[in-house]
C-alpha positions as a Markdown table, in Angstrom:
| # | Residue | x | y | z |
|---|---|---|---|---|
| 1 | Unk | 16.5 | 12.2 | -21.1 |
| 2 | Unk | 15.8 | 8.7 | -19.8 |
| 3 | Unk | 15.3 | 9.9 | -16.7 |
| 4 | Unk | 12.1 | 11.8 | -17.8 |
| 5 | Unk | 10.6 | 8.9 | -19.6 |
| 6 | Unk | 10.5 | 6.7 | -16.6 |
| 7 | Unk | 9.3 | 9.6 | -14.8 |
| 8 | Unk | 6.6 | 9.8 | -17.3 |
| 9 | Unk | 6.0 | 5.7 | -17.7 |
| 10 | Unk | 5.6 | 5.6 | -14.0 |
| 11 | Unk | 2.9 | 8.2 | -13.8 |
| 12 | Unk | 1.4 | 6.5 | -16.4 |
| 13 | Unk | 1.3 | 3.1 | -14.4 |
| 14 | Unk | 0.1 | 5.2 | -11.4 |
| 15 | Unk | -3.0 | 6.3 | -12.7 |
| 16 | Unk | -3.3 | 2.9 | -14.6 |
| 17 | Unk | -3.6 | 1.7 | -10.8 |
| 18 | Unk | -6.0 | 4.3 | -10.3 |
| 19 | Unk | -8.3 | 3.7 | -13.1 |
| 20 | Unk | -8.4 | 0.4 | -12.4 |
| 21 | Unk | -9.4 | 1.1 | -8.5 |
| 22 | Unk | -12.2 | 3.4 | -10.2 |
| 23 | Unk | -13.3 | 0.3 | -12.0 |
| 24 | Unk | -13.1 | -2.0 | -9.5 |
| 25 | Unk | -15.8 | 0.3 | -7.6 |
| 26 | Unk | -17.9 | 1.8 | -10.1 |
| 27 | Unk | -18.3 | -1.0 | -11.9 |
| 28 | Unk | -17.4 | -2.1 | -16.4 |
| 29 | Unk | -14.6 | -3.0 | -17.6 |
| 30 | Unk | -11.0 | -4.0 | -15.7 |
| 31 | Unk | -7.8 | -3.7 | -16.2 |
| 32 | Unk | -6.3 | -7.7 | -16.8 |
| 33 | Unk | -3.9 | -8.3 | -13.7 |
| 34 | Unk | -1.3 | -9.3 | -15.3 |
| 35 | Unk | -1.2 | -6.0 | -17.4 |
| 36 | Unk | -1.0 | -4.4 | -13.7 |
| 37 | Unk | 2.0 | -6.5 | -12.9 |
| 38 | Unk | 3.6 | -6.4 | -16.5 |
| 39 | Unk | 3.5 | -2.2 | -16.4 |
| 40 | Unk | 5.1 | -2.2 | -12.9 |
| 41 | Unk | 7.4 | -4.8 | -14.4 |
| 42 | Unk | 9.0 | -3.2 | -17.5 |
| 43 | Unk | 10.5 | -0.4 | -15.3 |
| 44 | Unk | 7.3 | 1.0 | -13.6 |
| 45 | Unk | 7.7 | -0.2 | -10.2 |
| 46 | Unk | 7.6 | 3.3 | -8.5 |
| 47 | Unk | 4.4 | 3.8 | -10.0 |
| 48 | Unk | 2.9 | 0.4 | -9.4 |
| 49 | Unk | 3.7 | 1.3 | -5.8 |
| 50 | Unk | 2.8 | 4.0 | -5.6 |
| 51 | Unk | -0.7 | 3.3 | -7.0 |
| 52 | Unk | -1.0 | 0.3 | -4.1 |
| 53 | Unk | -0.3 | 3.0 | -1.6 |
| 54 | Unk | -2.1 | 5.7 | -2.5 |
| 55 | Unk | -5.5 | 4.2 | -4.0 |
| 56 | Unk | -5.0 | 1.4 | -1.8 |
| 57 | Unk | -5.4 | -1.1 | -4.6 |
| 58 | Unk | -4.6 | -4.7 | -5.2 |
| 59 | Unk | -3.2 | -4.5 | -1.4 |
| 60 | Unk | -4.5 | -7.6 | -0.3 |
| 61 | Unk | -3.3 | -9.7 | -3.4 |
| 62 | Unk | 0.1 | -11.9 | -2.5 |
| 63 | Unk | 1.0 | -11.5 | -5.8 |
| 64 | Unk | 1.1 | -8.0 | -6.0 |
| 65 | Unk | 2.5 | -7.6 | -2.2 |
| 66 | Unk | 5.6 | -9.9 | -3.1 |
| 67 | Unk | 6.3 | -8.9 | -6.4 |
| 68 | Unk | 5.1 | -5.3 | -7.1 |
| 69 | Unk | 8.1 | -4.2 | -4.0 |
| 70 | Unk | 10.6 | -6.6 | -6.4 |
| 71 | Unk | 9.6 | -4.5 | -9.4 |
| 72 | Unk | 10.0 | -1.3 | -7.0 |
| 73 | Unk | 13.8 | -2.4 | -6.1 |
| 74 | Unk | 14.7 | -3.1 | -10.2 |
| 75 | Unk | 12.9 | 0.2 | -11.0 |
| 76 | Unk | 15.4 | 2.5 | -8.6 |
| 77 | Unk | 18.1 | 0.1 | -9.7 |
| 78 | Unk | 18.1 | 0.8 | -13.4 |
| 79 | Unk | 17.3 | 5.0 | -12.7 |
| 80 | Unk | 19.9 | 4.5 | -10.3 |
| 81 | Unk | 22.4 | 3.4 | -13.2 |
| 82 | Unk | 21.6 | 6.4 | -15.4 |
């Protein structure tokens, strides 16, 4: 069961990333960065990633580059314990 609610939490952050790349672009309103960070934090680190990766977003930020990986490695640690 807890398995699927990360599943879902990091989709969630994914397209969070995503939205926030569509922002960034198109112009209004962004996403704080520290919301960013604090999603991929609290166990969404696959999708914080993933959303670096894939919309290629945030990439050239140190802070996301050292600690998005970090939240990455805690993510797979805790699923890894269920």
């Amino acid at each position: 069961m807890y398995e699927r609610i990360l599943i879902g939490w990091n989709l969630a952050v994914f397209f969070l990333y995503g939205w926030d790349k569509h922002r960034a672009v198109s112009g209004g309103w962004r996403v704080p960065e520290n919301v960013l960070l604090g999603a991929a934090f609290l166990l969404g680190g696959i999708g914080g990633a993933m959303g670096m990766i894939v919309w290629h977003h945030k990439t050239s930020k140190m802070r996301f580059r050292l600690l998005v990986p970090c939240f990455l490695l805690l993510t797979l640690s805790v699923m890894r314990g269920l």
